[in-house]
C-alpha positions as CSV (number, residue, x, y, z in Angstrom):
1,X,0.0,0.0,0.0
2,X,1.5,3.4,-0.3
3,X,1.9,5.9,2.2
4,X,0.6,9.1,1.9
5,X,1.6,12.0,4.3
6,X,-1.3,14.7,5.9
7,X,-0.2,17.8,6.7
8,X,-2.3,20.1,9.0
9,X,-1.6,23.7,8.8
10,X,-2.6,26.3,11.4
11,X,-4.8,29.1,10.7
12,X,-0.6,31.2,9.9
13,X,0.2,28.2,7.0
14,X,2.8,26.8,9.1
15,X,3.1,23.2,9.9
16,X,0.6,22.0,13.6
17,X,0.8,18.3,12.7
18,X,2.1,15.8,10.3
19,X,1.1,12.1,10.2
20,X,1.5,9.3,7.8
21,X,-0.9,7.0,6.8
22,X,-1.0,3.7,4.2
23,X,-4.2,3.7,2.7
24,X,-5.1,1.7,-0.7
25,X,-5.4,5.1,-2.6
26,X,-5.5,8.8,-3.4
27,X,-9.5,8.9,-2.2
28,X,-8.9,6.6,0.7
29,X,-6.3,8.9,1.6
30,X,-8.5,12.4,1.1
31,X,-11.5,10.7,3.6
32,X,-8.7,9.7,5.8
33,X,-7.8,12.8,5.9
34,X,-11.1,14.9,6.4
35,X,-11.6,11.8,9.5
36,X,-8.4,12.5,11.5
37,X,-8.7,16.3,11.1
38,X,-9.6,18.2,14.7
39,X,-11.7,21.4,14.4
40,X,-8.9,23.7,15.2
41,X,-7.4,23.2,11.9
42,X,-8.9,24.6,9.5
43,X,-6.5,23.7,6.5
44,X,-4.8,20.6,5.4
45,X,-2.9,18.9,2.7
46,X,-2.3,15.2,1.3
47,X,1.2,14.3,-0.7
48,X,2.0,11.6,-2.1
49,X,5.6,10.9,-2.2
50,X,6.7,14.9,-3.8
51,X,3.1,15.7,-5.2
52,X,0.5,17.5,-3.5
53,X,-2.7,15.9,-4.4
54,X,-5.4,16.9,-2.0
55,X,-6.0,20.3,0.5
56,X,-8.5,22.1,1.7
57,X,-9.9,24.6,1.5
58,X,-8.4,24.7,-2.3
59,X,-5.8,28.0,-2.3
60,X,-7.3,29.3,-5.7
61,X,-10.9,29.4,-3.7
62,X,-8.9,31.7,-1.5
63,X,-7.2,33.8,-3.8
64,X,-10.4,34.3,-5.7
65,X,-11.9,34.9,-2.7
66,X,-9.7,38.1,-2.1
67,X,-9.7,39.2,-5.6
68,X,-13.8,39.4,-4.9
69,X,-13.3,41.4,-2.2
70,X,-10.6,43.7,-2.8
């Protein structure tokens, strides 16, 4: 199985928690994910081995976000 690594960021961007986890694939690893995360994080990320594949919320919501409002 490959191991997938979950980054959750505080609300700042930098690193509160890392963790590992095997899990059969990339979805696996997204609900994984979304199950270990605790309410004070609000942000997250899931790479496998140099590639980000998952986070939330999406950055480009963000950025659009403050283009909206600015």
């Amino acid at each position: 199985m490959p191991s997938f690594e979950i980054c959750y960021l505080d609300a700042d961007g930098s690193l509160a928690c890392m963790l590992s986890a095997c899990c059969a694939d990339a979805t696996q690893a997204k609900v994984f994910a979304h199950a270990m995360k605790l309410s004070g994080y609000k942000r997250f990320e899931v790479w496998f081995e140099d590639a980000l594949i998952y986070e939330r919320p999406e950055i480009w919501i963000e950025e659009r976000a403050l283009r909206l409002a600015g």
